[in-house]
FIRO-545327 format. One record per residue (C-alpha): residue in one letter; x, y, z negated. Coordinates in steps of 0.001 Angstrom, whole numbers, padded with zeros to 6 digits, always signed. Example, Ala and Ser with C-alpha at 12.3 -4.5 7.8 and 13.67 -1.06 7.14 Angstrom:
! FIRO-545327
a+012300-004500-007800
s+013670-001060-007140
***
This chain:
! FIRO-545327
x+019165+007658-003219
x+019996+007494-006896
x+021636+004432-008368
x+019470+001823-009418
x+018936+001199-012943
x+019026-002278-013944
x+015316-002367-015104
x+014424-000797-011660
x+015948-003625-009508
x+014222-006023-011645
x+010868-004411-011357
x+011727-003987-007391
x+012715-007971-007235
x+009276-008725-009496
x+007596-006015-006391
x+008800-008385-003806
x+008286-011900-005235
x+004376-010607-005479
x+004177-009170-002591
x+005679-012962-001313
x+003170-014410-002830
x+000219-012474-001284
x+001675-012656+001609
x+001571-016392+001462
x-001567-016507+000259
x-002866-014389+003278
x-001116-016707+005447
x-002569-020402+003710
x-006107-018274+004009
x-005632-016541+007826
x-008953-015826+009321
x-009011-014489+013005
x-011965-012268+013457
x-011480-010923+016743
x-008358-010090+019001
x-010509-006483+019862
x-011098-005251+016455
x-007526-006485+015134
x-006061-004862+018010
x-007236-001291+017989
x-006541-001230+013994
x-003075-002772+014168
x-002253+000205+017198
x-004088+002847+015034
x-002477+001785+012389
x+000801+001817+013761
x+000326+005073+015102
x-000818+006688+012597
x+002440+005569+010387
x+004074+007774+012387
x+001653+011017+011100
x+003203+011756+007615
x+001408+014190+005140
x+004320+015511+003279
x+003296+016215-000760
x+004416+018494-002164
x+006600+017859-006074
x+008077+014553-005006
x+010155+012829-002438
x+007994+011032+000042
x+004923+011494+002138
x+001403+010142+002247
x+000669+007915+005369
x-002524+008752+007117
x-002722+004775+008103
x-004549+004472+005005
x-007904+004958+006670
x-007502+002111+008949
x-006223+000053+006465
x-009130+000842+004418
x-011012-000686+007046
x-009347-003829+007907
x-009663-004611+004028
x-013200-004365+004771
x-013729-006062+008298
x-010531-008123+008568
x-009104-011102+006705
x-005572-010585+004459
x-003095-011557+006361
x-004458-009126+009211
x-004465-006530+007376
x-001556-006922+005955
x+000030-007244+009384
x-001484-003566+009957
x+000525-002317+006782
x+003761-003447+007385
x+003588-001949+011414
x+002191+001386+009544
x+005248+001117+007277
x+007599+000556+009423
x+006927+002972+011613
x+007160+005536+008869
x+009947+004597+008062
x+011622+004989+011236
x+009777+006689+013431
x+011343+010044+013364
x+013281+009700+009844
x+016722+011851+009315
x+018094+009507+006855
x+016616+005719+007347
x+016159+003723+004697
x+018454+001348+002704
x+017252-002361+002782
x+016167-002102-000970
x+013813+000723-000647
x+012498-000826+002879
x+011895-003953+001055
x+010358-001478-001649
x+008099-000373+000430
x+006716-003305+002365
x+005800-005094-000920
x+004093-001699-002416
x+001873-001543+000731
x+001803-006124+000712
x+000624-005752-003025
x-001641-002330-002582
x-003795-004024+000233
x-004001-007675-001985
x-005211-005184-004963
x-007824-003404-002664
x-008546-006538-000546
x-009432-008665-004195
x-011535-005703-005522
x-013490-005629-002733
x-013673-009615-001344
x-013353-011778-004413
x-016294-013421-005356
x-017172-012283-008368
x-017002-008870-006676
x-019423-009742-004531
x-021898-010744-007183
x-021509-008305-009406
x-021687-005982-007155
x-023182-006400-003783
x-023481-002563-003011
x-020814-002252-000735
x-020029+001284-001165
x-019639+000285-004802
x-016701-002347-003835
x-015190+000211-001045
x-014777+002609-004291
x-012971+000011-005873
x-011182-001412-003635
x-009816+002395-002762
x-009425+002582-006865
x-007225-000430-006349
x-005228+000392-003868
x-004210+003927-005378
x-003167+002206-008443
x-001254-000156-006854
x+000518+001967-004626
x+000689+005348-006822
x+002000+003613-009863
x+004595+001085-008019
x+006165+004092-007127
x+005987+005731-010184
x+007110+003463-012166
x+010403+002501-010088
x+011088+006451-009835
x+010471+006551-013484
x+012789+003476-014240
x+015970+005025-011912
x+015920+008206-012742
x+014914+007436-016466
x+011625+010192-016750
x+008702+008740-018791
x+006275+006762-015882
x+003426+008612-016699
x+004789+012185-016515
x+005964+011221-013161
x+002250+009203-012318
x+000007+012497-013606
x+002306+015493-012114
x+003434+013511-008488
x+000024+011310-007851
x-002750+011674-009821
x-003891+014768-007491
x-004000+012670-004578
x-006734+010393-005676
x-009237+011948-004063
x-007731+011732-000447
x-007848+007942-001317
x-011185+008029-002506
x-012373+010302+000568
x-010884+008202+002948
***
């Protein structure tokens, strides 16, 4: 792993004090739906952490957990489905790995995935969502719009910040192709 510029571990520790603070929110608005559903998603999800799509230009792979976290945004409360991204990201982080991961980028990457589902779970649940647009589809567009963002450009901007590239170069050539799996999905 390269050395950490100072502006990177900043924008890692502003990452994780977010992703706190979704995560608390998630937990001061729990909702249990049902044991079945949460069940089968959380072990899907899990499982499917371990599947990695490996993309091609960059370091790093795309989790095919996405799906099922796609669909506890829409069936499940928060802090559910938030419970489903940190098991995906954990396993894929370990399950299998050569080189594990140092606690920075493992606390990197469970507050990408924290904020990623809060971004897609607001787009699609808040409110004014809801009454602006009460197609469905519509909010399941945006909430996969969300999600991308947040997760795509996280990463791009802390691999822009170490390794000192311009953030968008590193967005449009690693990322910006994989929109439509995230759409798709």
């Amino acid at each position: 792993m390269p050395t950490l510029t100072t502006r990177a571990k900043l924008f890692i520790l502003a990452e994780v004090t977010a992703a706190l603070l979704v995560s608390a929110f998630a937990l001061t608005h729990w909702s249990w739906p049902g044991a079945g559903t949460f069940l089968l998603l959380f072990g899907l999800s899990a499982a499917t952490g371990a599947l990695k799509v490996v993309l091609p230009r960059i370091e790093g792979n795309l989790s095919v957990s996405y799906v099922f976290l796609m669909w506890g945004i829409v069936s499940m409360g928060l802090g559910e489905t938030l419970l489903m991204g940190w098991a995906a990201a954990l396993v894929q982080s370990y399950w299998h790995c050569k080189k594990k991961p140092a606690t920075i980028q493992l606390l990197f990457n469970l507050s990408v995935i924290s904020l990623s589902i809060g971004l897609a779970s607001l787009a699609f649940n808040a409110s004014i969502m809801r009454e602006l647009l009460p197609n469905q589809i519509v909010r399941i567009f945006l909430a996969a719009l969300a999600y991308f963002l947040g997760n795509t450009l996280s990463v791009a901007i802390v691999i822009g910040l170490t390794e000192r590239l311009p953030v968008w170069n590193v967005w449009r050539t690693s990322y910006l192709w994989s929109f439509p799996y995230y759409v798709l999905s």
